[in-house]
C-alpha positions in Angstrom: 1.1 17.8 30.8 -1.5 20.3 29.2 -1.1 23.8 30.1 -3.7 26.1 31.3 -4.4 28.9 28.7 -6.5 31.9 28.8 -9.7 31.8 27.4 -10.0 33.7 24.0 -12.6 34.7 21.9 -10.8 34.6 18.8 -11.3 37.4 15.4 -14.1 36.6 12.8 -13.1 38.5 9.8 -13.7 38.1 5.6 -11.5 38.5 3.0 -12.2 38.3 -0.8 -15.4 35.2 -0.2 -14.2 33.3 2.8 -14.8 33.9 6.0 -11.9 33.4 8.6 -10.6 33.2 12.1 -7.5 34.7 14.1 -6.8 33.7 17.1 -3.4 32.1 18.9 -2.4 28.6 19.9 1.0 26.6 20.4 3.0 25.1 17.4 6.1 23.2 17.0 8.7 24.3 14.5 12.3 23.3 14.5 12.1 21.2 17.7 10.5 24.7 19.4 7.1 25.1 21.3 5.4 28.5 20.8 2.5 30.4 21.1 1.7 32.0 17.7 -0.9 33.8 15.9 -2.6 32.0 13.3 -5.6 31.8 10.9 -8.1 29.2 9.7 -10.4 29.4 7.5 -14.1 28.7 8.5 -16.3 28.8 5.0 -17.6 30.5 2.0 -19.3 33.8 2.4 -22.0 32.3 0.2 -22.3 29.4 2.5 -22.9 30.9 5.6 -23.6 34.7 7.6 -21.3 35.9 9.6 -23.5 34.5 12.6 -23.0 31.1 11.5 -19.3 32.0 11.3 -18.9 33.1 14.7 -20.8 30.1 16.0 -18.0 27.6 13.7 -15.5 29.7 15.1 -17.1 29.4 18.5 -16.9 25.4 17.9 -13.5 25.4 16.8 -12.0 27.6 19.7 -13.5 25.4 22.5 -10.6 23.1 21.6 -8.0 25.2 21.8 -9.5 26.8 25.3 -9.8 23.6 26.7 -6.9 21.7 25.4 -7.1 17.7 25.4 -3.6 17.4 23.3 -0.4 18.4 24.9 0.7 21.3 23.2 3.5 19.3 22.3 1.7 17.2 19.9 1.0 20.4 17.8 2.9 19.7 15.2 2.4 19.5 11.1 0.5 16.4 9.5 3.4 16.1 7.3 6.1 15.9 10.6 3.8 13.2 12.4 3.6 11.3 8.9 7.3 11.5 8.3 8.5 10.6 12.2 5.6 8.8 13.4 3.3 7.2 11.1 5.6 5.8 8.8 8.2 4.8 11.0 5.5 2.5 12.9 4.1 1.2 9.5 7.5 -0.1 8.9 7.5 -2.0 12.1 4.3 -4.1 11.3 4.1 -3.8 7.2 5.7 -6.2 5.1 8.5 -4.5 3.1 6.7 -4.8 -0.5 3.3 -3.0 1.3 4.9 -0.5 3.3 7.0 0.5 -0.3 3.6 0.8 -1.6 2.8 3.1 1.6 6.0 5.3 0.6 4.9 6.0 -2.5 1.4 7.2 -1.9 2.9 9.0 0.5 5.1 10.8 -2.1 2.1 11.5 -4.1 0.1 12.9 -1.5 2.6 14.8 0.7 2.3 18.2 -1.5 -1.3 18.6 -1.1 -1.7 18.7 2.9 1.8 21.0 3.5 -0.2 23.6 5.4 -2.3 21.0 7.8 -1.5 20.9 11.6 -2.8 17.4 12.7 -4.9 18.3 15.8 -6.8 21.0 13.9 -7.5 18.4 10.5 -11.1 18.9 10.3 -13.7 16.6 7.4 -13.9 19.6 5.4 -9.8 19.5 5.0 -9.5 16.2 4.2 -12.3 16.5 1.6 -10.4 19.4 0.0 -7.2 17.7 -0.1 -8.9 15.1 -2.2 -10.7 17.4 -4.2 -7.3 19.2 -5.0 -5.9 15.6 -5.7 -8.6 15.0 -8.0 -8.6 18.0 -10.0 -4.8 17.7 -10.9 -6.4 14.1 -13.0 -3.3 12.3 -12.0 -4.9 9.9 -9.8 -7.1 7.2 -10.3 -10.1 6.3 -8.0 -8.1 3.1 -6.7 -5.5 5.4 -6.0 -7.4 8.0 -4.0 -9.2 5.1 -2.0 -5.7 3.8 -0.7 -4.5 7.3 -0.4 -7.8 8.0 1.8 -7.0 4.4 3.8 -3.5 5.9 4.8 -4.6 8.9 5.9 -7.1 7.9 8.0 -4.6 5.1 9.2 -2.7 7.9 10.2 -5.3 9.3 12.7 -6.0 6.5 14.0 -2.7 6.3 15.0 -2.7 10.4 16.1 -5.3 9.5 18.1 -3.7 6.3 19.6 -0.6 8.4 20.7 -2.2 12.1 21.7 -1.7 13.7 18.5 -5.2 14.0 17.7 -8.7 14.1 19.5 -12.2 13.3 18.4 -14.0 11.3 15.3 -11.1 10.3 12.6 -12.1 13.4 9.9 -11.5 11.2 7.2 -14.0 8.7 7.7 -16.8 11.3 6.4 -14.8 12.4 3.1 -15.8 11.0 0.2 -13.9 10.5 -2.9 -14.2 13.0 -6.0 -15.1 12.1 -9.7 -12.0 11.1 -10.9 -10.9 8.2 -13.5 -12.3 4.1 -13.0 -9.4 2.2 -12.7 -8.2 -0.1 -15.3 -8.9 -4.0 -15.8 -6.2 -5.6 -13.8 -4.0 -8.0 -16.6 -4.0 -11.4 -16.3 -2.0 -13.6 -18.4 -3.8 -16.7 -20.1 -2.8 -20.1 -21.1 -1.8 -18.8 -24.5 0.8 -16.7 -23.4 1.9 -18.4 -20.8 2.7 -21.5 -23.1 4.1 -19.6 -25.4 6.9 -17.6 -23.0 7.4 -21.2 -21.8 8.5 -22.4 -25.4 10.7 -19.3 -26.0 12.7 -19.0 -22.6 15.6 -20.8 -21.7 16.0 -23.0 -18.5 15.7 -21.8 -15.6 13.8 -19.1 -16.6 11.5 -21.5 -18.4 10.8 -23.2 -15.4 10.2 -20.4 -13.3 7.2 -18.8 -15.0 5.5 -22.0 -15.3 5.8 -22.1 -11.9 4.8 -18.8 -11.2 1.8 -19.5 -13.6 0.8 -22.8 -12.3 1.2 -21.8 -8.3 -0.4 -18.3 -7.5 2.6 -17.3 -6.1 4.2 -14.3 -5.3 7.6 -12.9 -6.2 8.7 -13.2 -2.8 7.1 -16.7 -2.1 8.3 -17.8 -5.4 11.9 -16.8 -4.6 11.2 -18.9 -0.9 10.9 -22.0 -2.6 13.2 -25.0 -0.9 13.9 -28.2 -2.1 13.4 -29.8 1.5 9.5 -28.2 1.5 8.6 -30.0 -1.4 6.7 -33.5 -0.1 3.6 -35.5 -1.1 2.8 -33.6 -3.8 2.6 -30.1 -1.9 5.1 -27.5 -1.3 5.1 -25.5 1.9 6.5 -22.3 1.5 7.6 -21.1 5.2 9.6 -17.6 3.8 8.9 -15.3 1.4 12.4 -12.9 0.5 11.4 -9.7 -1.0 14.6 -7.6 -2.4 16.9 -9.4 0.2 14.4 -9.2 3.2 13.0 -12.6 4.4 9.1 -12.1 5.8 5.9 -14.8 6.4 4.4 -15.8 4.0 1.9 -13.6 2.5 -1.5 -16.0 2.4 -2.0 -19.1 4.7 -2.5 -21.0 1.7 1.4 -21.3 1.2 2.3 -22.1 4.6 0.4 -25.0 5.0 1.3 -26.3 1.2 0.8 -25.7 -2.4 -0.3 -28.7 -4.4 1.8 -29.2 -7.1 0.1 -30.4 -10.7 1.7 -33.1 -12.4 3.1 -31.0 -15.7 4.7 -28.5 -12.8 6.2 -31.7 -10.8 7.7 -33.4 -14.4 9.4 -29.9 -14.9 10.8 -29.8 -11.2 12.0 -33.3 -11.4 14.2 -32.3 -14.6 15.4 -28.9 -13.4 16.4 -30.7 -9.3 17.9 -33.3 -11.6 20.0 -30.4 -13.2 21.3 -29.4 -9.8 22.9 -33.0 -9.5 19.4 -33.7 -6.8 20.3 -31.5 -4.1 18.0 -32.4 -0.7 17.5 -29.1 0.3 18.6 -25.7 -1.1 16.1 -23.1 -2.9 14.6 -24.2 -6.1 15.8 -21.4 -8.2 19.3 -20.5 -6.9 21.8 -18.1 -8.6 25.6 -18.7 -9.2 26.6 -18.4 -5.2 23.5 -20.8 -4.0 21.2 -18.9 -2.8 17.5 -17.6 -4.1 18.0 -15.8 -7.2 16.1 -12.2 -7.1 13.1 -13.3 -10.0 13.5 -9.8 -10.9 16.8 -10.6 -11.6 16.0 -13.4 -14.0 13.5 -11.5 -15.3 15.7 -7.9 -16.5 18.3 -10.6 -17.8 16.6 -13.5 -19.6 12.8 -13.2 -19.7 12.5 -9.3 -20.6 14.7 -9.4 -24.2 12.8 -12.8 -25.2 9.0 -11.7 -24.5 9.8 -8.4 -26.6 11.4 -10.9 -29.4 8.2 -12.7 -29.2 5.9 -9.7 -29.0 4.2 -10.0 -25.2 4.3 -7.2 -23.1 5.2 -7.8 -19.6 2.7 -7.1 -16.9 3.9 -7.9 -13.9 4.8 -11.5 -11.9 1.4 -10.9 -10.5 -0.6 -11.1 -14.0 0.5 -15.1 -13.8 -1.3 -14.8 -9.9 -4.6 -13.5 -11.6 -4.7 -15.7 -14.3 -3.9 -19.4 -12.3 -7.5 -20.5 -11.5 -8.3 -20.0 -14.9 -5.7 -21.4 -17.1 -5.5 -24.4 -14.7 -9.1 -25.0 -15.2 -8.3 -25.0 -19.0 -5.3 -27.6 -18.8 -8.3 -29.9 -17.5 -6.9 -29.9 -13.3 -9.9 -30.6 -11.4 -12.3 -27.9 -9.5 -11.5 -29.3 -6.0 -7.3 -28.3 -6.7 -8.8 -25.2 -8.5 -10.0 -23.8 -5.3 -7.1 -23.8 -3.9 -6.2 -20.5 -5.9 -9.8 -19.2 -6.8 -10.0 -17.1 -3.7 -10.2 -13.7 -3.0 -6.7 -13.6 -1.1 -5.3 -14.9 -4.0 -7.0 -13.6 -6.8 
C-alpha cells in the first residue's frame, strides 16, 4: 500500500558549483522503513540558474509527493541487485552466463554505492559510466555488457514496483574508453600441431573441439549412444558439474561429424573396449571428464613445451569454419558452423 505524504516544497541550496536539493522521503536500512532527510544533487552552477534548479527540483519532488512505489521498495540499487536481480538471473541464466553476470557485477558494484533505485535518474547512470571510464580499467565491450545489466536490472525494478518510469539507462551512452581486442582464434597450424604433441585422450579431444564448434560444456555432453549417421546430437551440456540445454540449436538437432574426426572416434571408442553408450571422454569413475580438467593436467605443460599460448576452449569455436574450409570439407558442412551463434 502507498502512504499518503504531505506535500513538500523541498530546499534549493549551492554549495561549492553544484546546485542541490533537501528535502525528506522513506528509506530502507537494516530491514527498517523511515522517513529521513536527504539530499540530491540537481546540476552544475555553470549549467543552470537557480530558476532552472528549482524547476528540476520541482520535477523531481512530484514523485516523491505523489508516490507510485511503495515506500517499501525504497531501498539501495546495490540491495535490489544483491537480493533481487541476481537471485532471478540465476533462475533463467545458464550457470557459465550468469558467472559472467557475477563478475561484472563485482566490477561495477563500487561505483553506484550511494544510488537509491527509484530515484536512478539518466544523468546517474551516465556518471557512473563516466567514473567507470576514467579509472581505464574497462574496455568498451566491457562497459556495453556492464550497461546491458544494469538496464536489465530496471527492467526488472520496474517489473516488480521497485522503479517507475523510462529505464534511465537506455539514454546513457558509453564514454571514450579502450576498443576491445581481436578475439583469438586458433588456425589449422596450431591446431595440428597440439594434436601431434598431446597424448590420447587429450589428443582427441582438441581435435574435436577444433573440428565441432563446440563448447566446453557441450563438448563434455558428448555420448556414445548420440553418435548416428554421421551426426552427433548433443542433448546436455555440463558446465563445472551442472547439467543445462544445449547452448545453440545446432547441437541439439546434430553435429555432422567429418571423416578425419570420425577415424579418430572410431580408435579412441575402440580404446574403451566399444562401449554403446557412455560419454565420449570419461575420467577414471565413468563419467564426463571436466575438459578443464584435462586441460590443467595434460594439455597446459605440453602447449608451453611446444611454445603456444593457450587461449581459451573457445579460440578452437572461432577458428572451425575456417580451418575446416582449409582441410578441403565442403561449403554446404561449412555452414553448419559459419554462423553468427556460433562464431
Amino acid at each position: 500500500m502507498i502512504r499518503n505524504t504531505r506535500t513538500q516544497k523541498g530546499e534549493v541550496y549551492r554549495k561549492r558549483q553544484k546546485w542541490y536539493l533537501r528535502y525528506f522521503d522513506f528509506r530502507v536500512e537494516d530491514g527498517q522503513l523511515e522517513r529521513k532527510r536527504l539530499c540530491r544533487p540537481l546540476g552544475s552552477v555553470i549549467d543552470m540558474k537557480k530558476s532552472q534548479a528549482r524547476e528540476e527540483a520541482k520535477n523531481f519532488l512530484a514523485t516523491i509527493n505523489k508516490p507510485t512505489c511503495r515506500p517499501e521498495t525504497a531501498v539501495k540499487l546495490t540491495d535490489f541487485i544483491d537480493s533481487v536481480y541476481l537471485p532471478n538471473r540465476k533462475q533463467r541464466m545458464r550457470p557459465s552466463t550468469y558467472r559472467g553476470y557475477e563478475t561484472i557485477w563485482r566490477a561495477l558494484k563500487p561505483f553506484v554505492q550511494d544510488l537509491w533505485i527509484r530515484d536512478v535518474k539518466t544523468f546517474d547512470i551516465q556518471n557512473v559510466l563516466e567514473e567507470m571510464g576514467r579509472t581505464d580499467r574497462f574496455g568498451k565491450n566491457t562497459m556495453a555488457h556492464i550497461k546491458m545489466f544494469l538496464s536489465g536490472a530496471f527492467v526488472i525494478a520496474a517489473q516488480q514496483g521497485f522503479f517507475n518510469g523510462v529505464n534511465p539507462v537506455t539514454d546513457s551512452s558509453i564514454p571514450n574508453v579502450r576498443e576491445p581486442q581481436d578475439t583469438y582464434a586458433y588456425s589449422l597450424q596450431e591446431v595440428l600441431a597440439m594434436d601431434a604433441a598431446l597424448p590420447e585422450p587429450a589428443s582427441t579431444m582438441i581435435f574435436t573441439a577444433a573440428f565441432t564448434g563446440t563448447t566446453r560444456g557441450e563438448l563434455c555432453g558428448m555420448r556414445w549412444e548420440n553418435f548416428r549417421d554421421g551426426h552427433m546430437r548433443i542433448k546436455d551440456s555440463i558446465w563445472n558439474g551442472i547439467t543445462t540445454d544445449p547452448k545453440s540449436k545446432q547441437s541439439k538437432r546434430g553435429i555432422p561429424i567429418i571423416r578425419q574426426l570420425a577415424t579418430r572416434w572410431g580408435a579412441l571408442r575402440e580404446s574403451q573396449h566399444n562401449p554403446i553408450a557412455g560419454p565420449v571422454f570419461p575420467n577414471g569413475r565413468g563419467k564426463a571428464v571436466d575438459p578443464d580438467s584435462v586441460l590443467r593436467r595434460v594439455i597446459l605443460p605440453v602447449l608451453e613445451s611446444i611454445g603456444i599460448e593457450w587461449h581459451g576452449w573457445h579460440a578452437f569455436r572461432r577458428g572451425a569454419a575456417t580451418n575446416l574450409h582449409d582441410i578441403g570439407v565442403d561449403d554446404i558442412i561449412i555452414r553448419f558452423w559459419d554462423t553468427p551463434m556460433l562464431l
